[in-house]
C-alpha positions in Angstrom: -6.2 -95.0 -123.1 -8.9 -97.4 -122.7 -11.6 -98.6 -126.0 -14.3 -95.9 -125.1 -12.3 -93.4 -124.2 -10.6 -93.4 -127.8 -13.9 -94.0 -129.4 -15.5 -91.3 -127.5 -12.6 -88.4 -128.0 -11.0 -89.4 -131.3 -10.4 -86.7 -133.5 -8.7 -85.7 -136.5 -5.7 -83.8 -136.3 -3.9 -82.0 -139.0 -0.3 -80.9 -138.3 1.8 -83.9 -138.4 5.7 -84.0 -138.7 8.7 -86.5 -137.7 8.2 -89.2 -136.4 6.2 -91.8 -138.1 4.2 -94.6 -135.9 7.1 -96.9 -135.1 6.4 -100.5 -135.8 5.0 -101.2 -132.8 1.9 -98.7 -133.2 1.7 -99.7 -137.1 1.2 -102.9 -135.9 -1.7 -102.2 -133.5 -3.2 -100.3 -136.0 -3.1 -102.1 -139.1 -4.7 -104.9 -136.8 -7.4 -102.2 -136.4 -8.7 -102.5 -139.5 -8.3 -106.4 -139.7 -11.3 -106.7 -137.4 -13.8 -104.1 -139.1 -17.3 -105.7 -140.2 -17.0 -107.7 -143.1 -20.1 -109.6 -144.4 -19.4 -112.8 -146.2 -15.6 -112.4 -144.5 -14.3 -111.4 -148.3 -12.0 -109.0 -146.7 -12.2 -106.3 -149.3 -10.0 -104.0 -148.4 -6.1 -103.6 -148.6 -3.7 -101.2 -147.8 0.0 -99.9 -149.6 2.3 -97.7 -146.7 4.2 -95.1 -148.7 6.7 -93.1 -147.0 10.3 -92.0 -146.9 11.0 -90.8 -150.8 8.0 -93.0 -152.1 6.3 -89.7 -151.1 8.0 -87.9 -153.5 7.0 -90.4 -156.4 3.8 -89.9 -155.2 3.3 -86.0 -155.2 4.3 -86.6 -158.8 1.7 -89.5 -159.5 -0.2 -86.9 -157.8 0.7 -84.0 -160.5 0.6 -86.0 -163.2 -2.6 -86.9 -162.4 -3.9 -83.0 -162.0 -1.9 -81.9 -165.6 -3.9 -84.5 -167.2 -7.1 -82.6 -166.6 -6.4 -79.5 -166.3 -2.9 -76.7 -166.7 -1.9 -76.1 -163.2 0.0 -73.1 -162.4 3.5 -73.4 -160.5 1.9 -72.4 -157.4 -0.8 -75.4 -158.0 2.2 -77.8 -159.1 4.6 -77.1 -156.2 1.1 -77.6 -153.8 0.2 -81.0 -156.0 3.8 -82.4 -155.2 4.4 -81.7 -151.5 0.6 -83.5 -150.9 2.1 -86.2 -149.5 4.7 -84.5 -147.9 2.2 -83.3 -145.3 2.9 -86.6 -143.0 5.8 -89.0 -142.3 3.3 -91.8 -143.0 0.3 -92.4 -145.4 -1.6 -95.5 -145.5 -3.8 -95.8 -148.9 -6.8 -97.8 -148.3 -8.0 -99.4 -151.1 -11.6 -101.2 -151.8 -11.4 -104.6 -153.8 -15.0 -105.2 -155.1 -15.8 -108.4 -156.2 -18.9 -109.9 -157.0 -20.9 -111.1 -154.3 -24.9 -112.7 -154.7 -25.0 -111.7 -150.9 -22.5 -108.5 -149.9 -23.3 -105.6 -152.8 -20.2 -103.2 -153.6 -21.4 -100.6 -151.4 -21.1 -102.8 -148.5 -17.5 -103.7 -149.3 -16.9 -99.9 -149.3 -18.4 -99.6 -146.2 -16.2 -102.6 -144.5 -13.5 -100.9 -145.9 -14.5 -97.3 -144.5 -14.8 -99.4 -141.2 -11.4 -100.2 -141.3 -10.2 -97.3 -142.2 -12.2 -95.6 -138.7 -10.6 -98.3 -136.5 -7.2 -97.1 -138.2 -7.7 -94.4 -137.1 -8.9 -94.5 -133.5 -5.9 -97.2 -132.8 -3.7 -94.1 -133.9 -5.4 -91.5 -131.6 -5.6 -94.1 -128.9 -1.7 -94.2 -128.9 -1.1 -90.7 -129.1 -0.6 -90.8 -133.1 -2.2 -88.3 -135.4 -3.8 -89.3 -138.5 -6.8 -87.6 -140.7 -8.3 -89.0 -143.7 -8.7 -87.5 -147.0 -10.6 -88.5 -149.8 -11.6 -86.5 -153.2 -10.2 -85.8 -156.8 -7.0 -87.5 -156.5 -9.3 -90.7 -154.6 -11.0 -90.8 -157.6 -8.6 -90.6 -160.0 -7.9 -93.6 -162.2 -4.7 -92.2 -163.2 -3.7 -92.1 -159.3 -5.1 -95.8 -159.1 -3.4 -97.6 -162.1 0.0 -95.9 -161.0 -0.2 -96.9 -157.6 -0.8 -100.5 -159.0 -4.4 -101.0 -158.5 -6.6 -103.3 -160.6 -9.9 -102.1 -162.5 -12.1 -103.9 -159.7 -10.1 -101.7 -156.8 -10.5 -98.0 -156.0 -8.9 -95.6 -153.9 -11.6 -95.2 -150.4 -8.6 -92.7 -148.9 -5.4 -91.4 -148.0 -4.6 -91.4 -144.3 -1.6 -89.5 -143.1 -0.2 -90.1 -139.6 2.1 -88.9 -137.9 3.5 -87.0 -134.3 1.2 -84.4 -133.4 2.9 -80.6 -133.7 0.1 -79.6 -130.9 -2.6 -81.6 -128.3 -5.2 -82.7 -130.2 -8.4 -80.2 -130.1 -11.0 -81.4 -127.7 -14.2 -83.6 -129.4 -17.4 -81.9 -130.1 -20.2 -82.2 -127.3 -22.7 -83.8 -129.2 -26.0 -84.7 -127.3 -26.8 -88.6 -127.6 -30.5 -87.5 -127.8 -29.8 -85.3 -131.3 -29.3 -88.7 -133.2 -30.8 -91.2 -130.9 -35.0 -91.9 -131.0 -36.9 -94.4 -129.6 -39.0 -96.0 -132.6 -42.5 -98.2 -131.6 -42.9 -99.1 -134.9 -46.6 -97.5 -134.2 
């Protein structure tokens, strides 16, 4: 698949199982996200691969993380832990802010968020699925100090990947012209 036509069909998909990216995919994708924009080059972003049974230790970062906040009932607790057991793969992306006269924090976020898109179009370019989920547990500093981050880092996703269990949906139409003006400045 050539550059555009992964750019211009890329989308997320859901159902993932065995196998993982072998290390020749991993490779072109975690070079990806090596070449996202990156004002000032401070190359705030990192990643930690977690698979095999660190996605058990995981589920229960993951549910001690809930429990902390709220009682979860065993439904909620059995669904907590087998989180990361929804892909053979997940690639936490992580923001490193650091202070910058020139490149504020929410740029570093977004340099991360563009590595985490070219991720993630490497993968659907080579016939991987991945999907990218943020919220709570993102947020979490329980998540982040047991997963080893430091107080300047947070958590910008989770992205599973993994073999698709069905073709990928076709992309959304979108018109160009929707999104797209001509400005005069006038």
């Amino acid at each position: 698949m050539d550059a555009l036509e992964a750019l211009h069909k890329r989308v997320s998909i859901g159902g993932l199982t065995e196998p993982a990216p072998d290390s020749q995919q991993r490779n072109a994708i975690f070079r990806a996200a090596l070449r996202a924009a990156d004002h000032g080059n401070l190359r705030p972003w990192r990643f930690l691969v977690v698979e095999g049974e660190a996605r058990n230790r995981m589920g229960e970062i993951y549910l001690n993380a809930s429990e902390a906040s709220e009682p979860l009932s065993e439904a909620q607790r059995e669904r907590t832990l087998a989180m990361p057991l929804r892909a053979p793969l997940i690639v936490v992306a992580i923001t490193r802010l650091q202070e910058h006269p020139k490149v504020p924090f929410e740029e570093q976020r977004m340099s991360t968020a563009g590595a985490v898109q070219a991720m993630l179009t490497a993968a659907f370019a080579q016939g991987v699925g991945a999907y990218w989920r943020t919220g709570a547990l993102a947020e979490n500093r329980t998540v982040a100090k047991a997963l080893g981050l430091a107080e300047n880092e947070e958590i910008s996703g989770f992205i599973y990947m993994g073999t698709p269990q069905k073709p990928p949906r076709p992309a959304p139409e979108l018109s160009v012209d929707d999104f797209f003006a001509d400005w005069t400045g006038e």
